[in-house]
Structure formats: structure tokens, C-alpha cells
mmCIF entry with sequence, helices, sheets and N, C-alpha, C, O atoms, coordinates in Angstrom:
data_MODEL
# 
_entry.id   MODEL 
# 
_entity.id                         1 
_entity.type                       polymer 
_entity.pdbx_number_of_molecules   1 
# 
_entity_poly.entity_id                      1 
_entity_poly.type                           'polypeptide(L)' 
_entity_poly.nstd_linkage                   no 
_entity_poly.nstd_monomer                   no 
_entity_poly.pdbx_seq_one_letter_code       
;(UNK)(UNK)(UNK)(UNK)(UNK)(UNK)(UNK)(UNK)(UNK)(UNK)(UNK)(UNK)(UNK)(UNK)(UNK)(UNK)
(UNK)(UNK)(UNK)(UNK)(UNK)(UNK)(UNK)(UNK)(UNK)(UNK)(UNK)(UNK)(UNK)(UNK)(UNK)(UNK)
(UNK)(UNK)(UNK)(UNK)(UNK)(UNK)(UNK)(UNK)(UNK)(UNK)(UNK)(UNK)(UNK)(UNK)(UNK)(UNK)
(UNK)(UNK)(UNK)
;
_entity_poly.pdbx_seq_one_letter_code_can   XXXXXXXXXXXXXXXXXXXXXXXXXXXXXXXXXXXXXXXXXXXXXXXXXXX 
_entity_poly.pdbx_strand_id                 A 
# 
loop_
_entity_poly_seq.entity_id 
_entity_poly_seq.num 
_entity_poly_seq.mon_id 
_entity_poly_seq.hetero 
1 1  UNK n 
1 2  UNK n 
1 3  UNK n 
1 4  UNK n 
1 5  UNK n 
1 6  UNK n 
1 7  UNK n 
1 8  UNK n 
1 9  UNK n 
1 10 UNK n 
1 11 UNK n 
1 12 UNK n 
1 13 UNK n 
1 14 UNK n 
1 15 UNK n 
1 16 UNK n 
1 17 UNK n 
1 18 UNK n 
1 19 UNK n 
1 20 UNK n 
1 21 UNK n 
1 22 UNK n 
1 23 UNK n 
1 24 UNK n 
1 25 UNK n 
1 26 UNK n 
1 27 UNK n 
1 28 UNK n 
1 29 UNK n 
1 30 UNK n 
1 31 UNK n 
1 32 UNK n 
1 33 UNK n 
1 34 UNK n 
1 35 UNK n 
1 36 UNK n 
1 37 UNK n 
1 38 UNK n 
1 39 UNK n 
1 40 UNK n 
1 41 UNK n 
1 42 UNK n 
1 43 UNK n 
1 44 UNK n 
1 45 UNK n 
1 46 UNK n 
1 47 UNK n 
1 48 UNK n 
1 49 UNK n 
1 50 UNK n 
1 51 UNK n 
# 
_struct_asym.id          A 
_struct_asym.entity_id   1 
# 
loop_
_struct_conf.conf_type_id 
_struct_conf.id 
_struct_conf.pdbx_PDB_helix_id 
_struct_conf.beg_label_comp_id 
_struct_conf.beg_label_asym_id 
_struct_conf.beg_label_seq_id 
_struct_conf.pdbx_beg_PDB_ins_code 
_struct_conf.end_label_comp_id 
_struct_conf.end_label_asym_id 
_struct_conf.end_label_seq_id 
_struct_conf.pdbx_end_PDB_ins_code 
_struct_conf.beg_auth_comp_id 
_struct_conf.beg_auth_asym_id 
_struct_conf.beg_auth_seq_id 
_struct_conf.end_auth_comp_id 
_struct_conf.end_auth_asym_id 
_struct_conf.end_auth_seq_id 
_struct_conf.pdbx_PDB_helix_class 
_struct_conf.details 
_struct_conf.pdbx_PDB_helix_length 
HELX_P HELX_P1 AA1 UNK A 13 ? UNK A 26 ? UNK A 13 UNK A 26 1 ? 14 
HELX_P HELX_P2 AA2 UNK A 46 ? UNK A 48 ? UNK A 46 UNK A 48 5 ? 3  
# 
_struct_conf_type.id          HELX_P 
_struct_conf_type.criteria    ? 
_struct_conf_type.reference   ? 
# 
loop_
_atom_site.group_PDB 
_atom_site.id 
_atom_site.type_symbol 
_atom_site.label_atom_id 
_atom_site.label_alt_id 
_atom_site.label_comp_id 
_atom_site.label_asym_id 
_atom_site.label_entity_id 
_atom_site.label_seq_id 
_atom_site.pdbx_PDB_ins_code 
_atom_site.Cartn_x 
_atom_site.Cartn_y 
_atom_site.Cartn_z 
_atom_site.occupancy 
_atom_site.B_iso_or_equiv 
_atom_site.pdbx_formal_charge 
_atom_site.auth_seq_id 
_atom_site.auth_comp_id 
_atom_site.auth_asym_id 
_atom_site.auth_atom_id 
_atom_site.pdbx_PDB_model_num 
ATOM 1   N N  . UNK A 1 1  ? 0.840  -1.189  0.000   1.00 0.00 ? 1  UNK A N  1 
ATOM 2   C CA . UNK A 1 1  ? 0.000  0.000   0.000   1.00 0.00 ? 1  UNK A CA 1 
ATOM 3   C C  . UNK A 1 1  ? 0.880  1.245   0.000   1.00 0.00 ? 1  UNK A C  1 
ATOM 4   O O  . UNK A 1 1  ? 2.046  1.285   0.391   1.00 0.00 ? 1  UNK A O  1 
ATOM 5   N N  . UNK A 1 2  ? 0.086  2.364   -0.544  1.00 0.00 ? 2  UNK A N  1 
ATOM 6   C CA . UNK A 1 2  ? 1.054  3.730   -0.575  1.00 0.00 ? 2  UNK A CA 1 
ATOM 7   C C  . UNK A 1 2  ? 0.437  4.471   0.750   1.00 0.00 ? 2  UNK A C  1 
ATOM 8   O O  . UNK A 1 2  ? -0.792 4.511   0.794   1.00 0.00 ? 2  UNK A O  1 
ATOM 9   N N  . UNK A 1 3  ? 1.219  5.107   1.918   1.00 0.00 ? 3  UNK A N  1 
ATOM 10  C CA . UNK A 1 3  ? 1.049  6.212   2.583   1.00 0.00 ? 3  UNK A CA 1 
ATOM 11  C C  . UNK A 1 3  ? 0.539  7.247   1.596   1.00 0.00 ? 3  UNK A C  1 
ATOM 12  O O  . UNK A 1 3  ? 0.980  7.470   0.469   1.00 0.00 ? 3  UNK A O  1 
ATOM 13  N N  . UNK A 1 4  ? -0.670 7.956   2.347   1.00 0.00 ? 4  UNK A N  1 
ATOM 14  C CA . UNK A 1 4  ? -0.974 9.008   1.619   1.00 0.00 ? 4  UNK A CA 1 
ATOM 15  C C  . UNK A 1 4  ? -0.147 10.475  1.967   1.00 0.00 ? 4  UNK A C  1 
ATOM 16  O O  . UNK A 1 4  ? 0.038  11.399  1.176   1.00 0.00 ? 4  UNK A O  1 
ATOM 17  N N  . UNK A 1 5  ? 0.241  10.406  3.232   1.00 0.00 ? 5  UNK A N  1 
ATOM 18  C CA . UNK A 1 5  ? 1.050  11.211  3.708   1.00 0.00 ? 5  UNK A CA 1 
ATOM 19  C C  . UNK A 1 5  ? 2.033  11.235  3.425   1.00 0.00 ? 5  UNK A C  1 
ATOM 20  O O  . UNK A 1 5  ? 2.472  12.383  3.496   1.00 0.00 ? 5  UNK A O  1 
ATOM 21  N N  . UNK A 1 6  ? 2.913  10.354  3.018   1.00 0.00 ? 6  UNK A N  1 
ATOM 22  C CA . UNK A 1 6  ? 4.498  10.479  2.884   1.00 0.00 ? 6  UNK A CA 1 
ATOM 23  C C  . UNK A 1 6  ? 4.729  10.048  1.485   1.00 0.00 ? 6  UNK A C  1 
ATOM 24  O O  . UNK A 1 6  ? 5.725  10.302  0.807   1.00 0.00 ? 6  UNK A O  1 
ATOM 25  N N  . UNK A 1 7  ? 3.445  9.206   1.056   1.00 0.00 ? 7  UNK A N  1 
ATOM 26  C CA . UNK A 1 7  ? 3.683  9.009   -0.510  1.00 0.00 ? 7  UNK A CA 1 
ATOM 27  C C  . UNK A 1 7  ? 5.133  7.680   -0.601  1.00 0.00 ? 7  UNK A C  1 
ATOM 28  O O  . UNK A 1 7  ? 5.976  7.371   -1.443  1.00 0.00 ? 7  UNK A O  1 
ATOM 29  N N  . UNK A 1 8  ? 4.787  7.253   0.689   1.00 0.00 ? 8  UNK A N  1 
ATOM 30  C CA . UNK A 1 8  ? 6.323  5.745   0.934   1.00 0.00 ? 8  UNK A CA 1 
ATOM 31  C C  . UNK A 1 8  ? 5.453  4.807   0.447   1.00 0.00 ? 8  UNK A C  1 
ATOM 32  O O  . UNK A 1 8  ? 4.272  5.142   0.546   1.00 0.00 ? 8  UNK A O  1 
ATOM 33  N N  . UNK A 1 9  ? 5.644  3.835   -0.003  1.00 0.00 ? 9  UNK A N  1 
ATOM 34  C CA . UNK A 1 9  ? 5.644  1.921   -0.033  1.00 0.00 ? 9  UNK A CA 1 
ATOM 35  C C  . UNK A 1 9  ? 5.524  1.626   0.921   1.00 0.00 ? 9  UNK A C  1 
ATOM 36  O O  . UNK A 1 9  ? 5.860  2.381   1.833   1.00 0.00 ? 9  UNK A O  1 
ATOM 37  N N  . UNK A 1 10 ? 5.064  0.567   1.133   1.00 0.00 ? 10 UNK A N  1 
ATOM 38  C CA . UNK A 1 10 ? 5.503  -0.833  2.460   1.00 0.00 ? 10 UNK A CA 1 
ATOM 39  C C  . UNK A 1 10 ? 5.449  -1.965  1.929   1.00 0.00 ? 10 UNK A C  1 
ATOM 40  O O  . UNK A 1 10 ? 4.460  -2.398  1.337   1.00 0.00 ? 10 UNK A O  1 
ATOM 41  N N  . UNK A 1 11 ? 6.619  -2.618  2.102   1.00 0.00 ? 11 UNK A N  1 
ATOM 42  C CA . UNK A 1 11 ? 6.898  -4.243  1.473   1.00 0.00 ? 11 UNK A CA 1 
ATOM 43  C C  . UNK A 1 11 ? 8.372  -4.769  2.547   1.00 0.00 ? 11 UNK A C  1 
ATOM 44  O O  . UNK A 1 11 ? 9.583  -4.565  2.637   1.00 0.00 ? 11 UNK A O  1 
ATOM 45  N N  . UNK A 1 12 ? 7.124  -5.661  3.298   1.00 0.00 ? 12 UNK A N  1 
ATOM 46  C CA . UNK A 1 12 ? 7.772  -6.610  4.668   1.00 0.00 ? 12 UNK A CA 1 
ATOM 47  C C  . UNK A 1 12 ? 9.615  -6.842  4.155   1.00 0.00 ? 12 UNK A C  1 
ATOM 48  O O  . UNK A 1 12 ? 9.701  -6.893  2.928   1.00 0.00 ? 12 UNK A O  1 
ATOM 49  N N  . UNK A 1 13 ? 10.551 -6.935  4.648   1.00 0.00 ? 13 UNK A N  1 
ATOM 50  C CA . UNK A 1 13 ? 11.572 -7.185  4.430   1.00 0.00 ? 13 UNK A CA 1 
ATOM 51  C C  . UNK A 1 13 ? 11.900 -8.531  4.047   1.00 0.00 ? 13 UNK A C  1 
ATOM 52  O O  . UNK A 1 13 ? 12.517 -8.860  3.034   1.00 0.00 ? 13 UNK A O  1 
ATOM 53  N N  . UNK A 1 14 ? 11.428 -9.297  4.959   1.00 0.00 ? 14 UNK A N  1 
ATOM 54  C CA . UNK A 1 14 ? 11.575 -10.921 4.325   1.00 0.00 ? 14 UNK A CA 1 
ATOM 55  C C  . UNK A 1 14 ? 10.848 -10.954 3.507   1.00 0.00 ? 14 UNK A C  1 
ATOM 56  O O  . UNK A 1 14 ? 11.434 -11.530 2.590   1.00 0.00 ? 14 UNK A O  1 
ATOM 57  N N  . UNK A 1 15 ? 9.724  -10.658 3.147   1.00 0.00 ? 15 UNK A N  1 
ATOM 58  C CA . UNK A 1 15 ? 9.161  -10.834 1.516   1.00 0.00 ? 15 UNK A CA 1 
ATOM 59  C C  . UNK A 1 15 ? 10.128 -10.736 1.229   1.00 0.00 ? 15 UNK A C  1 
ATOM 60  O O  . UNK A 1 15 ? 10.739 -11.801 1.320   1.00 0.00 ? 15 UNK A O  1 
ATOM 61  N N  . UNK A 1 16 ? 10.847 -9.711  0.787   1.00 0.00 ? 16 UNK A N  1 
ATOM 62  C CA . UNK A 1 16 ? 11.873 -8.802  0.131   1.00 0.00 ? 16 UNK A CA 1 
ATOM 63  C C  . UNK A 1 16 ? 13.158 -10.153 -0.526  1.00 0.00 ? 16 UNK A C  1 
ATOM 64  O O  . UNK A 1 16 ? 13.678 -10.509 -1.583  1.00 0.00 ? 16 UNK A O  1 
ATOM 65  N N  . UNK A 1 17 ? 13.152 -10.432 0.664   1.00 0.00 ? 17 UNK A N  1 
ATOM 66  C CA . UNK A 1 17 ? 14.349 -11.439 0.864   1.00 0.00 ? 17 UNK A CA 1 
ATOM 67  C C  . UNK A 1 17 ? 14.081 -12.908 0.242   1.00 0.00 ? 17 UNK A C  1 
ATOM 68  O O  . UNK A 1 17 ? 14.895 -13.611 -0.358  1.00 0.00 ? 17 UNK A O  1 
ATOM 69  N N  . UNK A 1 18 ? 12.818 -13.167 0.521   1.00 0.00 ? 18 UNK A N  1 
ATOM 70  C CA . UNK A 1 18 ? 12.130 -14.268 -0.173  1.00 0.00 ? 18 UNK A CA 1 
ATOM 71  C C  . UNK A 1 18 ? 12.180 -14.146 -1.761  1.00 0.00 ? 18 UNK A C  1 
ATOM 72  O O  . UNK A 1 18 ? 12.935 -14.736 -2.534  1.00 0.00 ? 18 UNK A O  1 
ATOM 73  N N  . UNK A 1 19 ? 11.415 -13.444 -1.973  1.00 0.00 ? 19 UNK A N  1 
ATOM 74  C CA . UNK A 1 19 ? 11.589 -13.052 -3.601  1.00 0.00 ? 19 UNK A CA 1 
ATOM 75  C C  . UNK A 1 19 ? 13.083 -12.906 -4.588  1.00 0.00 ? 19 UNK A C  1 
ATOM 76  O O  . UNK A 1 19 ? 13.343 -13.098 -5.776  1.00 0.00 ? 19 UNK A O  1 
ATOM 77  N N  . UNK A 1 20 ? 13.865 -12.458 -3.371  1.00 0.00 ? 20 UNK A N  1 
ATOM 78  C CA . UNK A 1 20 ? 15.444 -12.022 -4.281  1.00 0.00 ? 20 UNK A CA 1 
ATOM 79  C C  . UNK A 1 20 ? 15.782 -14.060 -4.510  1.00 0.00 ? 20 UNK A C  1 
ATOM 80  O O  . UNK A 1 20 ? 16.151 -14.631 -5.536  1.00 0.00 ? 20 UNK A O  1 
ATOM 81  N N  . UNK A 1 21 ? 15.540 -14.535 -3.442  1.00 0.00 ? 21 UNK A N  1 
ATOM 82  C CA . UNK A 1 21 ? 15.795 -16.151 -4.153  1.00 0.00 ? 21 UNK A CA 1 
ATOM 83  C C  . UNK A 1 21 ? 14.865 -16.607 -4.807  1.00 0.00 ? 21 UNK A C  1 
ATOM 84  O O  . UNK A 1 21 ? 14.997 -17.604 -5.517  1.00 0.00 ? 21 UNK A O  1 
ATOM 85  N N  . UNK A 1 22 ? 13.755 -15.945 -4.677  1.00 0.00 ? 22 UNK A N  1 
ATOM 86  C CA . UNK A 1 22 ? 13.052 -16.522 -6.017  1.00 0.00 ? 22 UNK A CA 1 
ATOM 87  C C  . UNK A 1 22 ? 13.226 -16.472 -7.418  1.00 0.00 ? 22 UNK A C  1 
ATOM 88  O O  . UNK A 1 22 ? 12.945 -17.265 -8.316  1.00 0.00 ? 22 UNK A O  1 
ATOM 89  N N  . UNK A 1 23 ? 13.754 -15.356 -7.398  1.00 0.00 ? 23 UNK A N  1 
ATOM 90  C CA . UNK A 1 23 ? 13.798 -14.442 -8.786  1.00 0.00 ? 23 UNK A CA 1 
ATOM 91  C C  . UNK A 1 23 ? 15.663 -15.139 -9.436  1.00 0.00 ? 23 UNK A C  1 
ATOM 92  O O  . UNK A 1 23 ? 16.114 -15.514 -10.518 1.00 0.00 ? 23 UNK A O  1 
ATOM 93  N N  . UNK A 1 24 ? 16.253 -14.967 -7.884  1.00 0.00 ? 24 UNK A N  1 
ATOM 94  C CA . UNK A 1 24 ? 17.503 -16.289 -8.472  1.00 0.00 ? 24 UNK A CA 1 
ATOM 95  C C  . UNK A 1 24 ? 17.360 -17.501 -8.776  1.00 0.00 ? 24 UNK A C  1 
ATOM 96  O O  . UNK A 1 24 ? 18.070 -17.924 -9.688  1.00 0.00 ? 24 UNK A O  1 
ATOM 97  N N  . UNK A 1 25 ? 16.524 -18.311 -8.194  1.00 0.00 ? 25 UNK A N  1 
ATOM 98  C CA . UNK A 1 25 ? 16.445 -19.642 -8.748  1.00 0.00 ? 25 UNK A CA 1 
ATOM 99  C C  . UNK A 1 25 ? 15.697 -19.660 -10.035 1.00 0.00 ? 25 UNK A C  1 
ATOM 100 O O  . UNK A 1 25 ? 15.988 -20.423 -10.956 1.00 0.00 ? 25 UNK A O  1 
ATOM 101 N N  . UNK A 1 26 ? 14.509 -18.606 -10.081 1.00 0.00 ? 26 UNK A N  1 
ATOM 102 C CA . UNK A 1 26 ? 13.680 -19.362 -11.231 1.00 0.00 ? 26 UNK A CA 1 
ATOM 103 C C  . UNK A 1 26 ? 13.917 -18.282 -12.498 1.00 0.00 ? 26 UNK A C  1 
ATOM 104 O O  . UNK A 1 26 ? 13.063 -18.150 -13.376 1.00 0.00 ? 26 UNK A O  1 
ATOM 105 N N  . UNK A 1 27 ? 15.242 -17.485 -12.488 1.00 0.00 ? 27 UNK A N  1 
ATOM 106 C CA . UNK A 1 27 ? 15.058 -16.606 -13.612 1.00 0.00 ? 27 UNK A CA 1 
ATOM 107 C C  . UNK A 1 27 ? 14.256 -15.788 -14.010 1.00 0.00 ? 27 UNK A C  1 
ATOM 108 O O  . UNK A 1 27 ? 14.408 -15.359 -15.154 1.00 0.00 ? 27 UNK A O  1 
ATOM 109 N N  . UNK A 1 28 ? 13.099 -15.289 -13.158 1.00 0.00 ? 28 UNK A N  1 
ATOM 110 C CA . UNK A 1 28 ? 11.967 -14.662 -13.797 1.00 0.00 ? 28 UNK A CA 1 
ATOM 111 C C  . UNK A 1 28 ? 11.750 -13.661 -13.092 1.00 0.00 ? 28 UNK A C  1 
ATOM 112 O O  . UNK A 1 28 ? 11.941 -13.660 -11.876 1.00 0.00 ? 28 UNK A O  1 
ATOM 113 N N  . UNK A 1 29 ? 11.267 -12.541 -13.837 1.00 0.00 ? 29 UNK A N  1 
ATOM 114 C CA . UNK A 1 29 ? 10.954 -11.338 -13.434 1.00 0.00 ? 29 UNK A CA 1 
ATOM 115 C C  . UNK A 1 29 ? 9.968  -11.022 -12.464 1.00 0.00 ? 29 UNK A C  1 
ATOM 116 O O  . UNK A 1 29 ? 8.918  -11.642 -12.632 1.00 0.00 ? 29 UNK A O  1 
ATOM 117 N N  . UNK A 1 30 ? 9.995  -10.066 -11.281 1.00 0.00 ? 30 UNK A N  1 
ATOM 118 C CA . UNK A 1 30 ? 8.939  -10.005 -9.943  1.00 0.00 ? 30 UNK A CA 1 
ATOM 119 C C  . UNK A 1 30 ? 8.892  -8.631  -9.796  1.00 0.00 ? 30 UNK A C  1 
ATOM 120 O O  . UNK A 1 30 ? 9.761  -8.165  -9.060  1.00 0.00 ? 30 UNK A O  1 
ATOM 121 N N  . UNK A 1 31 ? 8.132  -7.877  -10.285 1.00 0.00 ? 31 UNK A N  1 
ATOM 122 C CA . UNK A 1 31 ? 7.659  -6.775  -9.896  1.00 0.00 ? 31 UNK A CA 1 
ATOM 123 C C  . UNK A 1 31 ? 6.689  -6.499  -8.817  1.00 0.00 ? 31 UNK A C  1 
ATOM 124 O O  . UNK A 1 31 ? 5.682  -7.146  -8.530  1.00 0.00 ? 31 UNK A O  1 
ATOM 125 N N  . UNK A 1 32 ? 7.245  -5.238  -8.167  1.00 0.00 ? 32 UNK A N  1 
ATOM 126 C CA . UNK A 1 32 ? 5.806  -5.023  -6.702  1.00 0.00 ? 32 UNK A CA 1 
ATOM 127 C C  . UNK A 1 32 ? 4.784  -4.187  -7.787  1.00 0.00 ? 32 UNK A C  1 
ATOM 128 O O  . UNK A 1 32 ? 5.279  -4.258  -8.912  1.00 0.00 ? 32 UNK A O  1 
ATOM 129 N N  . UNK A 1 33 ? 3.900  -3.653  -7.785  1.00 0.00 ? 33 UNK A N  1 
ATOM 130 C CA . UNK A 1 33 ? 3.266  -2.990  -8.432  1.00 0.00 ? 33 UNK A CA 1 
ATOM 131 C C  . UNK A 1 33 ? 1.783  -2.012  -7.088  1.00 0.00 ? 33 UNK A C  1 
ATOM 132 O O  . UNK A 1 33 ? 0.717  -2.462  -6.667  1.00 0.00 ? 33 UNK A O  1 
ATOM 133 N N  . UNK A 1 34 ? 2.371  -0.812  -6.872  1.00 0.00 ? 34 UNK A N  1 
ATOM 134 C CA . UNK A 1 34 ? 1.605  -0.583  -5.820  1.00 0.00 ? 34 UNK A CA 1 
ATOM 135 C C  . UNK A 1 34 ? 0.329  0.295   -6.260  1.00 0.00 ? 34 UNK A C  1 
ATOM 136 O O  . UNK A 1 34 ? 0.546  0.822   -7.351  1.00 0.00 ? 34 UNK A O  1 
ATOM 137 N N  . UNK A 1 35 ? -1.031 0.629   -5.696  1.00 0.00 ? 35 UNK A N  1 
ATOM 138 C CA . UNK A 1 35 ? -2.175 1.222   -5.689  1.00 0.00 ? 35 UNK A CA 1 
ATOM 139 C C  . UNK A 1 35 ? -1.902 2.505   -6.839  1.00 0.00 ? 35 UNK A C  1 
ATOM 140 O O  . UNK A 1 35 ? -2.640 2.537   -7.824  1.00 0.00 ? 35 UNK A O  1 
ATOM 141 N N  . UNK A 1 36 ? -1.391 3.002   -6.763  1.00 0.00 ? 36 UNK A N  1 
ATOM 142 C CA . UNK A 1 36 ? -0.431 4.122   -7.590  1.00 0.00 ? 36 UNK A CA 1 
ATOM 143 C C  . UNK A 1 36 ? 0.095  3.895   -8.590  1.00 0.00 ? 36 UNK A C  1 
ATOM 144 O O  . UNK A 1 36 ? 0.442  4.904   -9.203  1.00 0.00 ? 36 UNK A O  1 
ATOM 145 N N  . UNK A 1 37 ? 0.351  2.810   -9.119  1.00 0.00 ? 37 UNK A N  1 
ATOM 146 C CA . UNK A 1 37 ? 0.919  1.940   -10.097 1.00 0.00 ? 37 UNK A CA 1 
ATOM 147 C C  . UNK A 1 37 ? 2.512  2.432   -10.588 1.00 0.00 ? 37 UNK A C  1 
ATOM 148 O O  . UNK A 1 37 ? 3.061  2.249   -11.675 1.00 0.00 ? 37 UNK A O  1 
ATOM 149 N N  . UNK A 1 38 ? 3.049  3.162   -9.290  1.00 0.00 ? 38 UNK A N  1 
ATOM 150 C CA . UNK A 1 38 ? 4.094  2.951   -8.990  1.00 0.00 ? 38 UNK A CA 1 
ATOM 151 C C  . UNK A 1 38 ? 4.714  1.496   -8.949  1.00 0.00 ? 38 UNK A C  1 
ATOM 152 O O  . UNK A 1 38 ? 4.090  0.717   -8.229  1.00 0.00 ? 38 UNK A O  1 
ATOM 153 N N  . UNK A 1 39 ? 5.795  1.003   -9.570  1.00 0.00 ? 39 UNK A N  1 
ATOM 154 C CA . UNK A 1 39 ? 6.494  -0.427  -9.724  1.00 0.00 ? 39 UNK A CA 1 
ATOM 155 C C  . UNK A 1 39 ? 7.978  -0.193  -8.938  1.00 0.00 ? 39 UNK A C  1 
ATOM 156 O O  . UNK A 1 39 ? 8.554  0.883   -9.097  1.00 0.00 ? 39 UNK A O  1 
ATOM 157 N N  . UNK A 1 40 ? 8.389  -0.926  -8.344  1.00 0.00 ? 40 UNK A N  1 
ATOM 158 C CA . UNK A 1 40 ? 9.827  -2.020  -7.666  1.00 0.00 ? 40 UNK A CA 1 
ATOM 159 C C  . UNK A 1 40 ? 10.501 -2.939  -7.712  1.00 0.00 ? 40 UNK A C  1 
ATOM 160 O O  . UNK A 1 40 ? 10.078 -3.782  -6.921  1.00 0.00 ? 40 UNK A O  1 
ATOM 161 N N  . UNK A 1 41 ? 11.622 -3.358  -8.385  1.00 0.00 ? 41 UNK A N  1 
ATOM 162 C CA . UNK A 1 41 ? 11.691 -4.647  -7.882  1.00 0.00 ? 41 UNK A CA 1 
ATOM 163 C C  . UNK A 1 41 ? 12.072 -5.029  -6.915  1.00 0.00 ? 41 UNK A C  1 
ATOM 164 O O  . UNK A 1 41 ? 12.372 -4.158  -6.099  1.00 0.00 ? 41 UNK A O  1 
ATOM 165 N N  . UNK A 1 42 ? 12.235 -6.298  -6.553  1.00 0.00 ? 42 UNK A N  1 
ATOM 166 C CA . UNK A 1 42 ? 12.734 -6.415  -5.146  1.00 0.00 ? 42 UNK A CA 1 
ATOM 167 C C  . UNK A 1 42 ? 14.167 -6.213  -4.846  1.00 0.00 ? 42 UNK A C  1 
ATOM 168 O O  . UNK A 1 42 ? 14.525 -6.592  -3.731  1.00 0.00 ? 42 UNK A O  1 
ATOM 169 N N  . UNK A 1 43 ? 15.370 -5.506  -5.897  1.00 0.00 ? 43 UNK A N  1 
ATOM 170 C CA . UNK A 1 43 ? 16.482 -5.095  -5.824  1.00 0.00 ? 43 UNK A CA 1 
ATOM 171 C C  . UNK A 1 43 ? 16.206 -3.580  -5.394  1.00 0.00 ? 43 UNK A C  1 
ATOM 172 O O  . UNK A 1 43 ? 16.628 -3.105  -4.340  1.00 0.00 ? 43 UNK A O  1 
ATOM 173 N N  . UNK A 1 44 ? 15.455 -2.884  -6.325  1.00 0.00 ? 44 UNK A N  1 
ATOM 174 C CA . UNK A 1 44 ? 15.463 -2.079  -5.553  1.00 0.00 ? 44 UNK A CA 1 
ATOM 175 C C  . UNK A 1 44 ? 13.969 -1.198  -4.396  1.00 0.00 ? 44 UNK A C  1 
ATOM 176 O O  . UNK A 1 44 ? 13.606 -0.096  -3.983  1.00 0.00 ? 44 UNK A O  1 
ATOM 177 N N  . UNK A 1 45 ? 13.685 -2.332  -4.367  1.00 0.00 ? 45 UNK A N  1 
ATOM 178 C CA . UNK A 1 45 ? 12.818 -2.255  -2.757  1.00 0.00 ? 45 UNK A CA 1 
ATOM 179 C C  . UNK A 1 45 ? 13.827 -2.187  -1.531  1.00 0.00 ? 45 UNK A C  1 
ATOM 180 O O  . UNK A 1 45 ? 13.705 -1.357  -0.631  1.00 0.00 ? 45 UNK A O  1 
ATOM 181 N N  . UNK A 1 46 ? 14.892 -3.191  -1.587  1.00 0.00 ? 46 UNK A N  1 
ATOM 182 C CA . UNK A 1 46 ? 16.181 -3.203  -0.519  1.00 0.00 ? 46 UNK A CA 1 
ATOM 183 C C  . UNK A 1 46 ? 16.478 -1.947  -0.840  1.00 0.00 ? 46 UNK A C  1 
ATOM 184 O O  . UNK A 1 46 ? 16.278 -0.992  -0.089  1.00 0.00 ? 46 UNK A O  1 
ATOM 185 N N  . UNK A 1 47 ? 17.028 -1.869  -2.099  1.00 0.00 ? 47 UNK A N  1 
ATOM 186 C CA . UNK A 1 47 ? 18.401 -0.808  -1.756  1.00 0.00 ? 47 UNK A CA 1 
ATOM 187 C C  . UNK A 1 47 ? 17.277 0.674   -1.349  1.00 0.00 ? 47 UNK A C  1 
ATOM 188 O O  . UNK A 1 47 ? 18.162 1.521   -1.225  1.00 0.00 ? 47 UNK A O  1 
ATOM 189 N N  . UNK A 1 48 ? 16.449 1.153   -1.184  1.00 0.00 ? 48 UNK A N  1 
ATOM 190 C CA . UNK A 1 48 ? 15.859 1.824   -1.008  1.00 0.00 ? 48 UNK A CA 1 
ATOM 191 C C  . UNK A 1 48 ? 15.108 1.954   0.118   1.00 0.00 ? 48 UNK A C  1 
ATOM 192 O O  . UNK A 1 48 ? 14.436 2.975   0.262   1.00 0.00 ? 48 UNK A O  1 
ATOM 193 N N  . UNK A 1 49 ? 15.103 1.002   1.031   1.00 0.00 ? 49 UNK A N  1 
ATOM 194 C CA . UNK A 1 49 ? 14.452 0.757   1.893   1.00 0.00 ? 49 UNK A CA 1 
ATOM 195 C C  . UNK A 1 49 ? 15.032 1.458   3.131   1.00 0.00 ? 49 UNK A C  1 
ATOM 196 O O  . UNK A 1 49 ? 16.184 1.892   3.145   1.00 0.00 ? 49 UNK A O  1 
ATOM 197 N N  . UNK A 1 50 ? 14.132 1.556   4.232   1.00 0.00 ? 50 UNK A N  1 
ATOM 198 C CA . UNK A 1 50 ? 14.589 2.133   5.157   1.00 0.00 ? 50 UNK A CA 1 
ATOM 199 C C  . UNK A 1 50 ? 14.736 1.303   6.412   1.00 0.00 ? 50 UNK A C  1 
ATOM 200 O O  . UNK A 1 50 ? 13.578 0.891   6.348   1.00 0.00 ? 50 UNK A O  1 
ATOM 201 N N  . UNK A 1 51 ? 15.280 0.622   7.677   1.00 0.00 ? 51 UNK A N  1 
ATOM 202 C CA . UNK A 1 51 ? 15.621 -0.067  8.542   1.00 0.00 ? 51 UNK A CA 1 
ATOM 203 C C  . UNK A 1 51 ? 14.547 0.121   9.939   1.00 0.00 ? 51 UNK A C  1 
ATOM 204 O O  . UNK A 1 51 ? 14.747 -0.531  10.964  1.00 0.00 ? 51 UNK A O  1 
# 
């Protein structure tokens, strides 16, 4: 979902982490695609992410 206030993402970290081996084992492309139709992948969902 998008904050309407800050206009941020949210996408759980282990998803995050889940998907980066998914996307290594099975070769295939994984886009987030949010309400906004703002898109991510899960490379850069990490590198963008905040802790």
C-alpha cells in the first residue's frame, strides 16, 4: 500500500528477501506494483528501503 502522507511503499523485508531467491532460482521477473501503479523490484525495494 502507498502512505498518503508520505507518498512511501511498504513491502515486509523478508518478503523482500524471499523473492530475491526466487527471482535467483527461477530466472523470472517479480515486480511489486503498488495502488499508484508505482512499480519495484525487489532489488530495488532493498536498496531503497529504510531499517
Amino acid at each position: 500500500m502507498t502512505s498518503r502522507a508520505s507518498r512511501r511503499h511498504a513491502v515486509e523485508r523478508s518478503a523482500v528477501t524471499a523473492h530475491l531467491q526466487l527471482v535467483a532460482w527461477t530466472q523470472l521477473p517479480l515486480y511489486y506494483v503498488f495502488d499508484n501503479l508505482d512499480f519495484l523490484t525487489p532489488h530495488d525495494a532493498l536498496g531503497l528501503g529504510q531499517s
